[in-house]
C-alpha positions as a printed NumPy array, in Angstrom:
array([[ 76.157, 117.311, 105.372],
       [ 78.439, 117.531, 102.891],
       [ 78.125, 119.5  ,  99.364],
       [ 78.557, 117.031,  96.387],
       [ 81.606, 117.577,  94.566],
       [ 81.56 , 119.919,  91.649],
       [ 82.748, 118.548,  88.155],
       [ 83.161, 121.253,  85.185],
       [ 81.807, 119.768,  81.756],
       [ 83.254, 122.082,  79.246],
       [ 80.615, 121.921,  75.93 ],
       [ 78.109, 119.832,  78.763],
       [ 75.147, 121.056,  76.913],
       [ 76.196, 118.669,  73.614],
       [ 75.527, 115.812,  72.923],
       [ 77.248, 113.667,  75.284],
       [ 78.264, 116.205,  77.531],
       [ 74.345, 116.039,  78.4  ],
       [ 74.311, 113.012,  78.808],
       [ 76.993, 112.645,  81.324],
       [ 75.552, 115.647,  83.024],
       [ 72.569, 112.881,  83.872],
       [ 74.263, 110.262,  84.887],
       [ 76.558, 112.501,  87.163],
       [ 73.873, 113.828,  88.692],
       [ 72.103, 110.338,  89.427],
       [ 76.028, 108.924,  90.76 ],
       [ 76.102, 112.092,  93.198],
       [ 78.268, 114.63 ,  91.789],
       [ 77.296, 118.154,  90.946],
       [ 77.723, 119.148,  87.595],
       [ 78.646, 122.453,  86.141],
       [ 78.367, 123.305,  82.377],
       [ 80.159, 125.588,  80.47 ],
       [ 79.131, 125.961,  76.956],
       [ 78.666, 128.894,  74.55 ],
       [ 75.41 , 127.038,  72.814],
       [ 77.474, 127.467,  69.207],
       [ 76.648, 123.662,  68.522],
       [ 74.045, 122.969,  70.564],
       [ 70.587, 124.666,  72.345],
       [ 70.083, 125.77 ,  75.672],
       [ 66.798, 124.316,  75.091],
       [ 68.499, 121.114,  76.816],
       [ 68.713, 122.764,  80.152],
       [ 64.964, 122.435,  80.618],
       [ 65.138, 119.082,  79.604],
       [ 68.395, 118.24 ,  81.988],
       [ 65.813, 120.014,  84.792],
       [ 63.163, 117.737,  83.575],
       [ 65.202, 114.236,  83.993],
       [ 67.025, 115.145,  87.037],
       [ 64.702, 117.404,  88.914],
       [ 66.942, 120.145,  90.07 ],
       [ 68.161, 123.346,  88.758],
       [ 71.135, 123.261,  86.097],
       [ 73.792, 124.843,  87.022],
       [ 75.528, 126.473,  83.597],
       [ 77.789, 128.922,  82.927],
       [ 77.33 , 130.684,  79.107],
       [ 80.527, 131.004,  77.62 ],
       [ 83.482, 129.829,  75.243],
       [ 86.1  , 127.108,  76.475],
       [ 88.666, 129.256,  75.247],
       [ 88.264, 132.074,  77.47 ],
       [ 90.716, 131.526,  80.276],
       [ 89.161, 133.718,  82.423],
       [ 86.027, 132.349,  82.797],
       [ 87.851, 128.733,  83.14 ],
       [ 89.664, 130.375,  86.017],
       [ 86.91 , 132.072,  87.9  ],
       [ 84.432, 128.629,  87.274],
       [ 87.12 , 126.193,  88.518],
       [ 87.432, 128.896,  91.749],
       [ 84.081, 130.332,  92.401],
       [ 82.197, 126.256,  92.791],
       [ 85.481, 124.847,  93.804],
       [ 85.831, 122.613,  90.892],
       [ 87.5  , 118.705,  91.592],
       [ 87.393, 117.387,  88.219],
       [ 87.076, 118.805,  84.613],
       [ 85.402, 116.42 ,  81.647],
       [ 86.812, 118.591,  78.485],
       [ 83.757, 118.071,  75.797],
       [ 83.748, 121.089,  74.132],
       [ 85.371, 121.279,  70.854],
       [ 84.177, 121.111,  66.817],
       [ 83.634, 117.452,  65.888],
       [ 82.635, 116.887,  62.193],
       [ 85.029, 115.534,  59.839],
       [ 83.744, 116.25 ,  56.749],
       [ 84.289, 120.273,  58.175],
       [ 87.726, 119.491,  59.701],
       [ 88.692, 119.034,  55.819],
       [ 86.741, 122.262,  54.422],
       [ 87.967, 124.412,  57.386],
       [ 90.727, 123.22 ,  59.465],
       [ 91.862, 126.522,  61.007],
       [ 88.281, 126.691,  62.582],
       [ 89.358, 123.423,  64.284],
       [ 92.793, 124.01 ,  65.265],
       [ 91.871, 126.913,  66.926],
       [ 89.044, 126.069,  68.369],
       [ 90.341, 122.657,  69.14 ],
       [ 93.444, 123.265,  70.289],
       [ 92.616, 126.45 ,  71.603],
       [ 90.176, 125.565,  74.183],
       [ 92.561, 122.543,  75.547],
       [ 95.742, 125.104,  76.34 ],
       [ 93.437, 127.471,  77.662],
       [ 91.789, 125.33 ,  80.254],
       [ 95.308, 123.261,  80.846],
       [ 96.379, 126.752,  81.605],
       [ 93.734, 127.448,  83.889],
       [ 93.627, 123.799,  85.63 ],
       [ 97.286, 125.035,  86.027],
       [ 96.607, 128.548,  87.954],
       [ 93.643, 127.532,  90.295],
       [ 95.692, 124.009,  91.496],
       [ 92.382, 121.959,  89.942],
       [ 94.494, 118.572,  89.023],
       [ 91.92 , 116.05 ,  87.399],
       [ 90.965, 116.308,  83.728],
       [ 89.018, 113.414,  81.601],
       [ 89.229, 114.442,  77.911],
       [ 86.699, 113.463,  75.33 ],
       [ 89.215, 111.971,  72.947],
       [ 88.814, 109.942,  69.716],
       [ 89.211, 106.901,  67.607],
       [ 90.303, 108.646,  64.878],
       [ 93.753, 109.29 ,  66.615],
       [ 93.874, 105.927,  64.993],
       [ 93.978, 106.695,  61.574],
       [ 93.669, 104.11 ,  58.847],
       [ 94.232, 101.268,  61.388],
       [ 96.442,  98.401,  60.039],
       [ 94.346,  95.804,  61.525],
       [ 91.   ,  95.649,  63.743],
       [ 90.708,  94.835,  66.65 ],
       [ 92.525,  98.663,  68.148],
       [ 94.306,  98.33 ,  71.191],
       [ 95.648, 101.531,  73.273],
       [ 99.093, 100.715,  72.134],
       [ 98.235, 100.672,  68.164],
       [100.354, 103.545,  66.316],
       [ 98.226, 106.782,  66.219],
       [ 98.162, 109.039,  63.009],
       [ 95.081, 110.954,  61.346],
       [ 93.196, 110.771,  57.978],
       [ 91.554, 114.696,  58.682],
       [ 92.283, 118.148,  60.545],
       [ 89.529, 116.446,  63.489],
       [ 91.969, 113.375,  63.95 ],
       [ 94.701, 115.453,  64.09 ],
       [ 93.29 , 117.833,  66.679],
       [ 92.354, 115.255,  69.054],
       [ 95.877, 113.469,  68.601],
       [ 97.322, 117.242,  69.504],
       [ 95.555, 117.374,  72.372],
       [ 96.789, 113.9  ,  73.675],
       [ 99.795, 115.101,  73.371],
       [ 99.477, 118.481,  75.17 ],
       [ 97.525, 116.844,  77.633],
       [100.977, 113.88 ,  78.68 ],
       [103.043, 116.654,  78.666],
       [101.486, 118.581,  80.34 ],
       [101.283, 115.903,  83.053],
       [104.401, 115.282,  82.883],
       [105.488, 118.715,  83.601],
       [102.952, 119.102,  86.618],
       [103.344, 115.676,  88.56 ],
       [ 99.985, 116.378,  90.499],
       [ 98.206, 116.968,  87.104],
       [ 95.994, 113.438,  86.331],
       [ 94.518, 112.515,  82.85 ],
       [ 92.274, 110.035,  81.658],
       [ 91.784, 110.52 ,  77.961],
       [ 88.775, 108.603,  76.495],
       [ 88.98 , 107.443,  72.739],
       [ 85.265, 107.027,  71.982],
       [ 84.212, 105.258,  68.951],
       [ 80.671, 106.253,  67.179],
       [ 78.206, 107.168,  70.314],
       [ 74.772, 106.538,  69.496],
       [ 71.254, 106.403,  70.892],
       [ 69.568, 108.344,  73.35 ],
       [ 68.351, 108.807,  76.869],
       [ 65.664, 106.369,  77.27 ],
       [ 62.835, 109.118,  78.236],
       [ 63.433, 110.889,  74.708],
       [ 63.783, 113.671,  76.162],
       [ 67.655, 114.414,  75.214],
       [ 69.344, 113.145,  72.035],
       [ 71.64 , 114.025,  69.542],
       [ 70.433, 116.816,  67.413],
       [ 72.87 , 117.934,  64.27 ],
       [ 72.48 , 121.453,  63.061],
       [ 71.824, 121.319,  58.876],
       [ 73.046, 117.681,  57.088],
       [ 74.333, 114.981,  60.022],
       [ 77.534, 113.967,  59.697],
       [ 77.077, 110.771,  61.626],
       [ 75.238, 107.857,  60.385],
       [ 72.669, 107.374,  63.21 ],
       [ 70.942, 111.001,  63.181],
       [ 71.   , 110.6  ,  58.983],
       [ 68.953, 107.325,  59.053],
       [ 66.944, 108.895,  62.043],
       [ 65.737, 111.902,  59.928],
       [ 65.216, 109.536,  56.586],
       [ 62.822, 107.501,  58.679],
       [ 60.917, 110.194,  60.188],
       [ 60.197, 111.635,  57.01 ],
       [ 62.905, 114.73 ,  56.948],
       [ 65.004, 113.322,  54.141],
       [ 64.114, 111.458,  51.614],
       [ 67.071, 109.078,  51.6  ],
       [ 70.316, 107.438,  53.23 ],
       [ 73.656, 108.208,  51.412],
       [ 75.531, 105.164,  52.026],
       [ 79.608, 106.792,  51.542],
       [ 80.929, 103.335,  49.757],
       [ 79.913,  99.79 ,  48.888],
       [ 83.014,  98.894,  47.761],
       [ 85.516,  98.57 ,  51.227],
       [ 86.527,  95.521,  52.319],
       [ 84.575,  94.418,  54.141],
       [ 81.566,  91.242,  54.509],
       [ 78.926,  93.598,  52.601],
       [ 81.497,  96.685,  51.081],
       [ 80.094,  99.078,  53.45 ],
       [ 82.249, 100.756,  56.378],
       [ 82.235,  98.768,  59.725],
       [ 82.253, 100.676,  62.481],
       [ 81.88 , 100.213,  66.588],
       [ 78.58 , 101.848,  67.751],
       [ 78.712, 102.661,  71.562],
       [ 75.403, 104.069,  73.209],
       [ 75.353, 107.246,  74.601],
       [ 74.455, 106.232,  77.816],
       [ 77.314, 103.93 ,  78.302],
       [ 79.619, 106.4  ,  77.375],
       [ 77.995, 108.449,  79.793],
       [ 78.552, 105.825,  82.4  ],
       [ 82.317, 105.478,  81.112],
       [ 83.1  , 109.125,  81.624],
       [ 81.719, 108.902,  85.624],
       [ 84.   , 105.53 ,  86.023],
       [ 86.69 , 107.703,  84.96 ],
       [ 85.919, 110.411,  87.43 ],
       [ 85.831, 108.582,  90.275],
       [ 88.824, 106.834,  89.504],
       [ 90.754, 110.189,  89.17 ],
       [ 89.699, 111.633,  92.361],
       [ 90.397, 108.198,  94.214],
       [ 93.824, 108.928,  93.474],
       [ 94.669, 106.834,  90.301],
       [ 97.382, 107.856,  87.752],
       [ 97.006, 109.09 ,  84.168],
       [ 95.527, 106.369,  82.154],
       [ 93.971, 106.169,  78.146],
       [ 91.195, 103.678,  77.183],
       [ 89.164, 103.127,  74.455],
       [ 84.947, 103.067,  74.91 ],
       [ 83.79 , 100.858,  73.004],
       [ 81.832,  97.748,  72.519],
       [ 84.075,  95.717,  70.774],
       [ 81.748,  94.886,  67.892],
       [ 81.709,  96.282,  64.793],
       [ 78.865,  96.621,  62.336],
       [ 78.226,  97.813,  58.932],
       [ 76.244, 100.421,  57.737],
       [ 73.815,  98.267,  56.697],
       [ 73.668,  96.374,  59.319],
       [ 72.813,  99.578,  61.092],
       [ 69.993, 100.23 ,  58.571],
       [ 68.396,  96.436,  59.218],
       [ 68.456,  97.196,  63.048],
       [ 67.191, 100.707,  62.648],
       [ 63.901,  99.335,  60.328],
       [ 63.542,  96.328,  62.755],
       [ 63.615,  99.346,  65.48 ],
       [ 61.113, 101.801,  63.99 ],
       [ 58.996,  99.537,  61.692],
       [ 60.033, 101.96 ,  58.827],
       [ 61.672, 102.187,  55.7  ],
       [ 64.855, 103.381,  55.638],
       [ 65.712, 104.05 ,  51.39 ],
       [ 69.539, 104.506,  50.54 ],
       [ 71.466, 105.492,  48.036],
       [ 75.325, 103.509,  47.708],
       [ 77.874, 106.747,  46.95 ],
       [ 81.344, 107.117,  46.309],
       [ 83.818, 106.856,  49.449],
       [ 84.305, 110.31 ,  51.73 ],
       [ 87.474, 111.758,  51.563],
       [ 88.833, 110.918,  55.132],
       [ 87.184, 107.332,  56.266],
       [ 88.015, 104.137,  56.753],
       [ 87.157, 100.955,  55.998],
       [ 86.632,  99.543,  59.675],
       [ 87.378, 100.994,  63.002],
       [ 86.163,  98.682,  66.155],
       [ 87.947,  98.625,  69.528],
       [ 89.66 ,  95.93 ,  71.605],
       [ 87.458,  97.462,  74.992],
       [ 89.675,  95.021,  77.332],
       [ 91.682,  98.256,  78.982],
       [ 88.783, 100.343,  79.892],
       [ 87.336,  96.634,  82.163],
       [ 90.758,  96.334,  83.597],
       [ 91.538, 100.312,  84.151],
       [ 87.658, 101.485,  85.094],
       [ 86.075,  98.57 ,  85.877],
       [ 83.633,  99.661,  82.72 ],
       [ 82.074,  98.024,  79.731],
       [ 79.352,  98.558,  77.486],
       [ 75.931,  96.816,  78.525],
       [ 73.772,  98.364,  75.677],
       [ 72.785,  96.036,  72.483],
       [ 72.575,  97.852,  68.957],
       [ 68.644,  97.261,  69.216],
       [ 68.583,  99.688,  71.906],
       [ 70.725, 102.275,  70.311],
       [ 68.29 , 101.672,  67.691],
       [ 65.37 , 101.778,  70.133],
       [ 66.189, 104.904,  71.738],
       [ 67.233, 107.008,  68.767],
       [ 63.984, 106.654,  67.001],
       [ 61.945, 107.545,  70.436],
       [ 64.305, 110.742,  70.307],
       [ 63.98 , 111.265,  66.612],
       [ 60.545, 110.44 ,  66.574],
       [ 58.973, 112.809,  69.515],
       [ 61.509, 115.905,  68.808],
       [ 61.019, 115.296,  65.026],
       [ 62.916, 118.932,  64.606],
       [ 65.469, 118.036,  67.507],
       [ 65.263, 120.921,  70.162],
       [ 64.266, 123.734,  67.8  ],
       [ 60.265, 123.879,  68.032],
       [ 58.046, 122.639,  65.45 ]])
């Protein structure tokens, strides 16, 4: 018998590097995280063990340690590399943008230059919408003009970059570069979710904590955009279609396709408040908020055109916003304090 064929998930134990880790496992790969637990908690690992019922196989450590990229990608044999780990908050990217270039940018040489050395030729990297910018019109297509608003946009539009020429350089190298919008929701057990360290910078975790009683109200960052209610519009993806996205685009690297970029997406955009609506209709509580001034660095609306990814990966989102909704409160709601114990 065969042994299942390994797949590296650099920062696997985030977010949606968990995520994917499930729904690798259940599509037959093997998994292998790498992650230095510096933005999330190895707390997940029991809880990956839990949904999957098999050991995790991790790897402590930083993404931007070359040797350990090099002696992971040799030791288990690696196929395939999904690049997740990196520093993702805007707001931050503005305070501190050294901490992102170099950890951003940083982490992506390092492991091109490992790829490089041990002959692994298959990367998928956890790219952005915000390589975007201020878009001039909605829907986004692949071929729309990139540019950034903040340091975040403008590492993940560096990294593109590196990435194509590095593929260019090394012929056998293959890319397929992801540009998620806003992932949401949660796996539908509870058992793994997104869980922000101090204030959220996402909308979905911030309405999650109002309702369950850890803040005491939404900041809504402007009512004046334009847009049908003056409140940003964004394209909300669930987690566990992105999940699914990131094993279509595995399988289509190692069944020999060429470097290819597609937005994840629904398609749809929705306003905060529309968010809020679903989220009360979801949870049967009361969400308060508070209408603030703009944040320095958003946009107005941001929702993809997800035709490419159908065509390219034979992919598209099959999850509703009441789901998201759904499946973030039974996250929120049973792990009230995330992973950290109560």
């Amino acid at each position: 018998m065969t042994s299942p064929t390994t797949i590296l998930l650099t920062g696997g134990a985030g977010y949606i590097g968990s995520h994917t880790y499930v729904a690798l496992v259940e599509a037959g790969y093997q998994p292998l995280i790498l992650d230095d637990f510096s933005n999330s908690d190895p707390e997940v690992l029991q809880r990956l063990q839990q949904i999957t019922g098999r050991e995790v196989l991790c790897q402590r450590g930083n993404a931007r340690d070359r040797a350990t990229l090099e002696a992971l990608l040799t030791q288990h044999q690696v196929q395939a590399v999904i690049h997740f780990a990196g520093f993702k908050a805007v707001g931050e990217s503005v305070a501190q943008p050294l901490k992102y270039f170099e950890n951003n940018l940083g982490s992506t040489i390092a492991l091109l230059q490992a790829m490089a050395t041990t002959g692994c030729q298959k990367l998928v990297f956890s790219s952005s919408a915000t390589v975007y910018g201020d878009p001039a019109s909605v829907p986004i297509t692949e071929s729309f003009p990139r540019s950034h608003t903040n340091p975040y946009g403008h590492t993940k539009l560096v990294c593109e970059d590196m990435i194509a020429a590095q593929c260019a350089a090394l012929p056998a190298l293959r890319a397929g570069v992801l540009r998620y919008f806003n992932p949401v929701g949660a796996h539908p057990s509870g058992l793994i979710g997104e869980d922000p360290s101090g204030i959220p910078n996402n909308l979905m975790p911030f309405v999650t904590q109002v309702a369950v009683g850890k803040r005491p109200r939404l900041q809504v960052f402007g009512g004046d955009y334009a847009t049908p209610d003056g409140t940003g519009v964004r394209d909300y993806i669930h987690v566990q279609d992105l999940a699914q996205a990131h094993v279509a685009a595995v399988r289509k690297l190692l069944a020999g396709a060429d470097t290819f970029t597609v937005n994840v997406g629904t398609g749809q955009g929705y306003s905060v408040l529309d968010v809020v609506r679903a989220f009360e209709q979801a949870s049967g509580k009361p969400v308060p908020y508070d209408v603030v001034a703009r944040r320095p660095g958003d946009v107005a609306q941001c929702y993809a055109d997800a035709a490419m990814a159908k065509a390219v990966l034979d992919w598209q989102a099959a999850q509703n916003l009441q789901s998201m909704c759904e499946d973030s409160w039974r996250w929120q709601s049973r792990n009230p304090d995330g992973y950290r114990k109560a």
